[in-house]
C-alpha positions as CSV (number, residue, x, y, z in Angstrom):
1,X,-3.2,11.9,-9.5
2,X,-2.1,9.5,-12.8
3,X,-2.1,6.3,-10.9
4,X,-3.1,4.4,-7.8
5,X,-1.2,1.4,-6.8
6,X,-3.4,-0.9,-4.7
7,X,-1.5,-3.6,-1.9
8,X,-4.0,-5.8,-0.6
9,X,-2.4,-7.2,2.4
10,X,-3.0,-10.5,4.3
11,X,-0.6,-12.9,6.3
12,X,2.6,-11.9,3.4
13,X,5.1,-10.8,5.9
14,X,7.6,-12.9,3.8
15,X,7.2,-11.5,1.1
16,X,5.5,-7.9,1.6
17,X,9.0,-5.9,2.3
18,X,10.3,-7.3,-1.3
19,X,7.2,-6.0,-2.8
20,X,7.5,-3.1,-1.2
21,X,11.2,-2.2,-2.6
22,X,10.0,-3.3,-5.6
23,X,7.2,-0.4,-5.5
24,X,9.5,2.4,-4.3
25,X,11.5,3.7,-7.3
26,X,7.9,4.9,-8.7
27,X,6.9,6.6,-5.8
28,X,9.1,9.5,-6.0
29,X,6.6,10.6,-9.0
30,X,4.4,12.6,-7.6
31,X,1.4,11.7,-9.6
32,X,1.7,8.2,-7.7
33,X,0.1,7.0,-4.8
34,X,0.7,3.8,-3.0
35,X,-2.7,2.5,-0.8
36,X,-2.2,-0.6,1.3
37,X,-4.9,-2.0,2.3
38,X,-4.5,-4.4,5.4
39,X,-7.0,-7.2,5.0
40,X,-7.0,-8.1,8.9
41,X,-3.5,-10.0,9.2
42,X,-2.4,-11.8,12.2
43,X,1.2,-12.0,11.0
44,X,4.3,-8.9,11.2
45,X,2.2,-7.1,7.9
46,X,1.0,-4.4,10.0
47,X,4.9,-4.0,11.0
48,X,6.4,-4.0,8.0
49,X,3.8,-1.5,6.6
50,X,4.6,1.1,9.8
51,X,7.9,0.6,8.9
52,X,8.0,1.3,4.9
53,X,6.0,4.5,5.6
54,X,8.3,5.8,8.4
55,X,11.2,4.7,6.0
56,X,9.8,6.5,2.9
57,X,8.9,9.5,5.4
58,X,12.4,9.5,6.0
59,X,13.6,10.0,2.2
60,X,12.5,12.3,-0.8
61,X,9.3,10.4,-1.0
62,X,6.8,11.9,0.9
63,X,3.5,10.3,2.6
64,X,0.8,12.0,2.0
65,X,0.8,9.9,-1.4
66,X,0.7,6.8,0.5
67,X,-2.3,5.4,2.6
68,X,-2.6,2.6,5.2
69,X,-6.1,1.4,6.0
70,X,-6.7,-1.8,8.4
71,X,-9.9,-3.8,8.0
72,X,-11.8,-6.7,8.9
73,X,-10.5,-9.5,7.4
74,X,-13.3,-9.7,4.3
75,X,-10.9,-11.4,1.4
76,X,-8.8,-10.2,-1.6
77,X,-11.6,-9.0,-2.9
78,X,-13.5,-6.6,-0.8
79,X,-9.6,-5.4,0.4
80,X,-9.2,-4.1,-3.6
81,X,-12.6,-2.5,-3.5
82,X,-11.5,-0.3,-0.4
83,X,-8.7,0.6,-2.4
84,X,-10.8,1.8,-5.0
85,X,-12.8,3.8,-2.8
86,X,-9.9,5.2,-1.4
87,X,-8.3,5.6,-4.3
88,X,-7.7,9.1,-6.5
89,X,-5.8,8.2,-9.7
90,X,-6.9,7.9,-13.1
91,X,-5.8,4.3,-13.5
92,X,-5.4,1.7,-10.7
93,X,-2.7,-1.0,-10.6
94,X,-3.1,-3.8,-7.8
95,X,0.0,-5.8,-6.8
């Protein structure tokens, strides 16, 4: 694995799904891996992230290069360290 792209995610509904897109195109790489890392949201997040990884199931992209992990909410930035640790690429990008 090349690179780990890190989502921390809290309360963004507006604007996750947009980010998400935007991610996509890269993932069909398959020395890419998308974490998101759900920071405890109380808004439709946790939705939209179900529903990106049943949509990119769905297509040539394929999951196992994509994580979703829920946590606590403990801020921006203990969310990017548990992407870190979950992480397995060289380099890591956060969004």
């Amino acid at each position: 694995m090349n690179l780990s792209i890190v989502v921390p995610i809290y309360n963004v509904e507006s604007y996750l799904e947009a980010c998400l897109n935007s991610i996509e195109p890269i993932l069909s790489n398959e020395n890419v891996e998308l974490i998101l890392v759900n920071d405890g949201s109380k808004d439709g997040s946790e939705d939209i992230c179900y529903k990106y990884i049943d949509k990119i199931s769905n297509t040539k992209h394929q999951t196992p290069n994509t994580k979703y992990i829920y946590q606590d909410n403990q801020g921006l930035s203990e969310a990017r360290n548990t992407g870190i640790k979950n992480s397995n690429g060289k380099y890591i990008a956060f969004i």
